[in-house]
N, C-alpha and C positions, 0 to 999 in steps of 0.2 A: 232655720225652720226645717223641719224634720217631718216627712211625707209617711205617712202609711204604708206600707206595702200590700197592707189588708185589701186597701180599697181598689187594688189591680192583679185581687186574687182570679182565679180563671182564665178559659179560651178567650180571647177577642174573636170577634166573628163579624165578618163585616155583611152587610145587607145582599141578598144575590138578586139579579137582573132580571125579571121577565120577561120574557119575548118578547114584548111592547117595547120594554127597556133595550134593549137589546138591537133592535130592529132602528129605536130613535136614535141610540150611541151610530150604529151604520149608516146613517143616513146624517146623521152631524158631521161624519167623519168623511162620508162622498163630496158633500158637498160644500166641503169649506176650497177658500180657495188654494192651499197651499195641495188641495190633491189635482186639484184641476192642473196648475200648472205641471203637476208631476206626473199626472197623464198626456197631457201635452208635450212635455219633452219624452215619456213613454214612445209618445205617437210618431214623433219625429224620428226614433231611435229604431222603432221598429219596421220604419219606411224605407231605411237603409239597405236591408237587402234587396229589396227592388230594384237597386239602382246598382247592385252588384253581381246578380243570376240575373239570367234571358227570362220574362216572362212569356208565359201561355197568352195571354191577353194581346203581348203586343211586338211578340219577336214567336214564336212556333218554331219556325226553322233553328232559332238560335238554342231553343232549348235540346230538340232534336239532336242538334252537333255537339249540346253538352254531354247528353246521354252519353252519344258513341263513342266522345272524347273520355270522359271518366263513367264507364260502366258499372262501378263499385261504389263511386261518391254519388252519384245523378239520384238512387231509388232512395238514399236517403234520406239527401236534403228534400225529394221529394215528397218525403213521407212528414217532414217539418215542416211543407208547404212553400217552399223557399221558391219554387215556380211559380205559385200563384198568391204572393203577399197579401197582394190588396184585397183578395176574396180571402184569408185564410179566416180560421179560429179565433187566432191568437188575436191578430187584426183587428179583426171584427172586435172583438170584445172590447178591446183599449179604445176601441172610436165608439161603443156604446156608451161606456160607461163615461169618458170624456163628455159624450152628450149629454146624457144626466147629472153631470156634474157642475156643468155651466149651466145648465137650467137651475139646479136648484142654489146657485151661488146668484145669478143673477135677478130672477123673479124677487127672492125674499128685498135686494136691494132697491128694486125698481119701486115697491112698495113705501121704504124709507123714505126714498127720493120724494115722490111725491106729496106724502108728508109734507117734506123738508119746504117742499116750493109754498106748500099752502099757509104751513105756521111762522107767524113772524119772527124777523130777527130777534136772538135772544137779547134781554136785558142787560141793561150794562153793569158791570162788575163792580164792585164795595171798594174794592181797592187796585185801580187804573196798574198800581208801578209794578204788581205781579204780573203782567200781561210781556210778551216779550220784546213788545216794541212801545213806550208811552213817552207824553211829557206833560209836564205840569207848567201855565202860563198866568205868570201874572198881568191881570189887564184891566186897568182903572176906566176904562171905558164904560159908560152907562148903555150898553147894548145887550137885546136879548143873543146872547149867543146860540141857543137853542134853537129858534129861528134860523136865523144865519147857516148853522149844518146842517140841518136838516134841507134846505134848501140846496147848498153846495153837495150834498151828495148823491141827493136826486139828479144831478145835475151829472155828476159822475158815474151812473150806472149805479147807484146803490139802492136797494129794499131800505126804504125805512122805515122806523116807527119812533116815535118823539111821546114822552113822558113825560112831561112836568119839566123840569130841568135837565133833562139826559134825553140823548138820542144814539137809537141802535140802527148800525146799517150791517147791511152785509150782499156781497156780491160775489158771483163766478160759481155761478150754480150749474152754468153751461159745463164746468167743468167735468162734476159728478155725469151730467147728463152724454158729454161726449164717451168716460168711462163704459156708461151702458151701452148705449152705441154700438163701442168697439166688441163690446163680450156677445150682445144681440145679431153682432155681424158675423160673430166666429160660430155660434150655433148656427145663424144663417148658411153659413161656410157649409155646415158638416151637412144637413139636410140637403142641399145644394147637390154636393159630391155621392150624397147615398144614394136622393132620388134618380140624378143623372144619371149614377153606374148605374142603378138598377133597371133604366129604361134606355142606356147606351147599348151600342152592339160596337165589333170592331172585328173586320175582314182583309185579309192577305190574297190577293194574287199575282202570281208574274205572270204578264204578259209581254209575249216574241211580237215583235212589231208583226202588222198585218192581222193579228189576231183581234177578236172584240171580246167584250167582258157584258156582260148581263147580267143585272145587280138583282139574284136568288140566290139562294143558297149551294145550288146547286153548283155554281159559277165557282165559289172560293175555292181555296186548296186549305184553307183554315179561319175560322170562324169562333169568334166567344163571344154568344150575347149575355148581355147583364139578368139580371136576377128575373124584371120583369118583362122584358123585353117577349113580344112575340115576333112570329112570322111575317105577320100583316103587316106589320110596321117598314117595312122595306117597299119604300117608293121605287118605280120601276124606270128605270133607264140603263143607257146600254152607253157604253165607249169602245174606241177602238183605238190601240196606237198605230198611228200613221208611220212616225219615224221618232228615233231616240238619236241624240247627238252630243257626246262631253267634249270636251274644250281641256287639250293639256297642256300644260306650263311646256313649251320650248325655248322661251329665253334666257331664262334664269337659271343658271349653270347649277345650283344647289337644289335647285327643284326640279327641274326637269321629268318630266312624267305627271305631276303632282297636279289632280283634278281642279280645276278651276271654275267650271260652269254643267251643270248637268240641265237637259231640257228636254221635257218628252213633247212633243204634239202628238195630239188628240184629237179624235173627232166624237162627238157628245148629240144622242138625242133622247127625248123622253118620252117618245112614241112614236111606232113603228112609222108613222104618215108623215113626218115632219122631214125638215132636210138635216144633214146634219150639221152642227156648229160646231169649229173648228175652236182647238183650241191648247194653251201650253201649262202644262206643270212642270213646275222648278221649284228646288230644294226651299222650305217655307213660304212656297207659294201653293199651296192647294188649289184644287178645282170644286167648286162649289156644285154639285148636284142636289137636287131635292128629299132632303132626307139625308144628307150624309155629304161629308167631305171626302177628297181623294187624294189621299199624299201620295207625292216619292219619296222611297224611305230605303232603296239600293238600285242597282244593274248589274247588269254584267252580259258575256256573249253567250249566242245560244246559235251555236252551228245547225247546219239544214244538212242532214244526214239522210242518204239514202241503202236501204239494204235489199238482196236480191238473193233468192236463192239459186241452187244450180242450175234452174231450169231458165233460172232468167226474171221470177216472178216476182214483185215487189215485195217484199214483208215486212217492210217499216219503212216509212216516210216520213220525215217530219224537223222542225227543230227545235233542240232540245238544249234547256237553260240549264249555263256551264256555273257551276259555283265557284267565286274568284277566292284563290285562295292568298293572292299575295296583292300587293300592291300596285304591279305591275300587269296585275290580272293574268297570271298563269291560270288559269279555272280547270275544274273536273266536273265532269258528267258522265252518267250512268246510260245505259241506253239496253232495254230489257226487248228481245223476242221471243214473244211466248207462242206465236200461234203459227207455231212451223213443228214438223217433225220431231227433230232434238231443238230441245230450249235452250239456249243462248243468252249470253248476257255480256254486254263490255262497258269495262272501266275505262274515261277515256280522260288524256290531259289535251287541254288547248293553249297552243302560244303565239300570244298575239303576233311577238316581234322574236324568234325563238332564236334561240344561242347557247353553246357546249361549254361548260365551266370547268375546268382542270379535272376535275373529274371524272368527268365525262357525263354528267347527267345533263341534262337541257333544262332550259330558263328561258323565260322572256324577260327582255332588258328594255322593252318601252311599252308600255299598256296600249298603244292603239295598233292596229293590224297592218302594219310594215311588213311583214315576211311572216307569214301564219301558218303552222304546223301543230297538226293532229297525231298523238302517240295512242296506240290502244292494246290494252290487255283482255283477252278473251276468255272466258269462262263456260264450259257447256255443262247443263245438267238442270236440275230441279230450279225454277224462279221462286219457288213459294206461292203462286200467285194462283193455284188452284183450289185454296184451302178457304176459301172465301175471307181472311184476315187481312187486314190491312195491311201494304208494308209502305215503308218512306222510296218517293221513288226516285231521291237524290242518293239511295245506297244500295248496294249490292251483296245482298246474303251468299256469302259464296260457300259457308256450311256443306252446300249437300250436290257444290259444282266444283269440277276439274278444271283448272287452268290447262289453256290449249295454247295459249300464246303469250308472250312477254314472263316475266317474273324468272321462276327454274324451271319453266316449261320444257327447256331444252327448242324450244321457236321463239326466232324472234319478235319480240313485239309490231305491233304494225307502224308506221307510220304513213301520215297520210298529207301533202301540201292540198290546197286550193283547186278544188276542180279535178283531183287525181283519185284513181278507181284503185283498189289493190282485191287480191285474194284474201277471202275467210281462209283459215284453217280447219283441216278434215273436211273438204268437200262439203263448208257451211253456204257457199257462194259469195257473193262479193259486197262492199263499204266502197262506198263515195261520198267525199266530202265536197257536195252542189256548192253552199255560199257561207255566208258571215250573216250573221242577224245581230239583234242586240234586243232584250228583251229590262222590261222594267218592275220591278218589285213595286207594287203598290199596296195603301192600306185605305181602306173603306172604313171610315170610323163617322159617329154619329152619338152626341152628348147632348142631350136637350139643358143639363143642369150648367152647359158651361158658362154659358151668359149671364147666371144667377150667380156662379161662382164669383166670375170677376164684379158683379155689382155689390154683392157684401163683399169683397174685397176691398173695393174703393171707399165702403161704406166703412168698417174697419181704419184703415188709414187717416181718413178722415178725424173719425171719431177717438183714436189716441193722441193725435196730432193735436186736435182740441182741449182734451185733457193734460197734455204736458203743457202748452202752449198760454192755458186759461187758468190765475189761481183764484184759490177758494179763499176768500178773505171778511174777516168782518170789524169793524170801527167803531169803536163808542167816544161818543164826545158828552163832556159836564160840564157845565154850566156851576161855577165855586162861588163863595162869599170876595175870593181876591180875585178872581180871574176864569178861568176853563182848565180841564184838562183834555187828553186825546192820548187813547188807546187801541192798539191794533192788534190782534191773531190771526194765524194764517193754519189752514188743515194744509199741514205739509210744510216743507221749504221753500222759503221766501223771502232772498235773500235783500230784495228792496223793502222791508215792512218798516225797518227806522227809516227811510224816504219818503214813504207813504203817510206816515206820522208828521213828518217835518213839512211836507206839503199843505196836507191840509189845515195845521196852527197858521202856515204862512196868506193860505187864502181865506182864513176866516178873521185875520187881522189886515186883509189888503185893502176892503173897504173903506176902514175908515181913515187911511193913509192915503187915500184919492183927494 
């Protein structure tokens, strides 16, 4: 047979889309479920760098020491948002559109479902042996079998509906219903987490024992509230740490040093007139205030440093929190005096338990304060701190200052034991190191959505748990000129449905074998 060519003279030109068109292809295409999953692992994938850079939300300091640590890499990543993930662009959008996309997968099905509950089982099939689980029963018995099933399946949890000689059951509707559930739970999820962040706030301060904290703004040394969070929102109460005290492995010859118990006491009230209520944070134990939680989330020492100029006059008092740098908590702290003559500034190392390593550089060799020695390097000239800008005052710009002491000053560094006074250099006057303190990092954090999160959590769980657990199944039985038949289908895998078949022939002939 020999085709024309005539008749496939010309362009073919296919129909073009309207924006209508266009608009419904996008919206077919958001929300079917194979995107949804593929925003969902999107979501997962993009969560990943959080858990690999310091965030601004919930580490400050740690982004801070990224910077200094890589100067070149930090404005980058930072310009990718790689410090602030969970508020980024990119983020955001993969969780919008994830949201819209389980909406519009799940409402269309909820729709079906309901349907599904209210229309009867379907009718039974023309021919049983096409079905993937059946059997054909010969049975001389003069009984309505019709009867008899429809009775047995009711009996069994089945929807029926009975016909003449044929009855349609069908059951495990819970199943579909647990599916929705789980999806209703993960939209729950996301609302949960938006509303939360956006009316969550989350605060950093270290406080040196003897100090107290009052929960304003003004209080933190870093702060990120959420989107809608205001000021008002900050229920007023005050803390104070009394004492901080860790607990270090000395038995265990392979651990030794190695933190075992951290535990701040506290003392907590909510207004000025009250007394105060004593109280302990330890690591996942929070302190419950009104309006917000209060973790431990570090420490470290913070020496009570005294300085004096030549006259003798105090120009700085105070102590000031050492950053540990090792494990053993060697710590360094900055210590700025700006409001003297010439401005001064020292770099200083602290060791708790100190000791000379072949080298000749010093180390501490057990984290608690066994034999405690102060090194300092001195720097005199501009602090920066006149320019009204901010600077971090865990570092020392030393750009536009002279090292006077330690490094290739040609002086040597200071060093200072417990209770011992030494000389500034250049007739700056003199460094004493009074006492030992111990100072706690804490975080003021506050999520109204968190309790919503874990309830569609559970709710989720639940609800897939039910859906694998519950199958969807439906049974026809007939009623023949020689006997019955009994057929089964299952939505899905199911791998008892020739069982389910053989059961129910066997109880609808048990009767009359009584």
């Amino acid at each position: 047979m020999v085709i024309s060519s005539s008749r496939f003279d010309g362009d073919i030109t296919t129909p073009e889309l309207s924006l209508a068109g266009w608009s419904r292809w996008t919206w077919r295409q958001l929300t079917s479920m194979r995107t949804a999953l593929l925003l969902l692992l999107l979501l997962a994938i993009a969560a990943v760098p959080g858990s690999i850079y310091p965030q601004r939300s919930a580490d400050p300091n740690g982004v801070t020491q990224f910077f200094d640590n890589n100067p070149e890499l930090a404005p980058v990543l930072d310009a990718m948002q790689l410090f602030d993930v969970y508020t980024s662009v990119w983020f955001s959008a993969i969780y919008i559109l994830l949201f819209i996309s389980l909406i519009g997968c799940v409402v269309p099905r909820t729709g079906v479902h309901y349907q599904a509950l209210r229309s009867a089982p379907p009718a039974a099939p023309k021919n049983f042996a096409r079905m993937p689980a059946s059997a054909s029963v010969k049975y001389a018995k003069n009984t309505d079998i019709a009867e008899r099933a429809e009775t047995l399946l009711r009996k069994l949890g089945y929807r029926v509906v009975r016909n003449g000689k044929a009855v349609s059951a069908e059951r495990g509707y819970l199943r579909e219903t647990g599916n929705l559930v789980f999806h209703f739970s993960l939209i729950g999820v996301l609302i949960a987490v938006g509303v939360g962040g956006g009316l969550s706030f989350s605060g950093q301060r270290v406080l040196v024992e003897g100090e107290t904290f009052v929960n304003n703004l003004a209080s933190y040394d870093s702060f990120s509230p959420g989107t809608f969070f205001n000021e008002s929102r900050l229920q007023p109460f005050s803390m104070s740490l009394d004492k901080f005290e860790v607990d270090f492995d000395i038995k265990n010859q392979t651990n030794v040093g190695t933190p075992l118990d951290f535990r701040a006491f506290v003392s907590s009230k909510v207004s000025p007139d009250l007394v105060p209520q004593s109280a302990l944070i330890r690591v996942n134990e929070p302190l419950a205030m009104p309006g917000a939680n209060i973790y431990l989330t570090g420490n470290g020492y913070a020496p009570h440093i005294t300085i004096r100029d030549a006259e003798g006059n105090v120009v700085f008092a105070g102590a000031n929190a050492f950053l540990p740098q090792s494990t053993t908590y060697t710590s360094l702290g900055v210590i700025k005096v700006p409001d003297v003559e010439r401005q001064f500034g020292i770099i200083a190392f602290f060791y708790p338990t100190v000791d000379k390593l072949t080298t000749g550089a010093l180390t501490s060799i057990y984290p608690a304060p066994i034999d405690p020695l102060m090194t300092m390097n001195v720097y005199e000239g501009d602090l920066g701190l006149d320019g009204g800008v901010p600077t971090n005052v865990y570092a020392l710009d030393t750009s536009k200052m002279k090292q006077i002491a330690g490094g290739k000053s040609g002086t040597k560094g200071l060093q200072l034991a417990l209770g011992e006074t030494v000389e500034l250099p250049n007739g700056l006057g003199t460094v004493t190191f009074d006492d030992i303190r111990r100072f706690a990092s804490l975080d003021v954090s506050y999520n109204p959505g968190g309790i919503w999160v874990l309830l569609f959590a559970l709710l989720s769980l639940a609800g897939v748990t039910t859906s694998l657990l519950v199958p969807r199944r439906r049974v026809w039985v007939r009623q023949t000129t020689e006997g019955f038949e009994v057929a089964a289908l299952a939505r899905g895998d199911d791998p008892i449905l020739e069982k389910v078949v053989g059961e129910v022939v066997e109880k609808l002939k048990a009767k009359d074998k009584k």
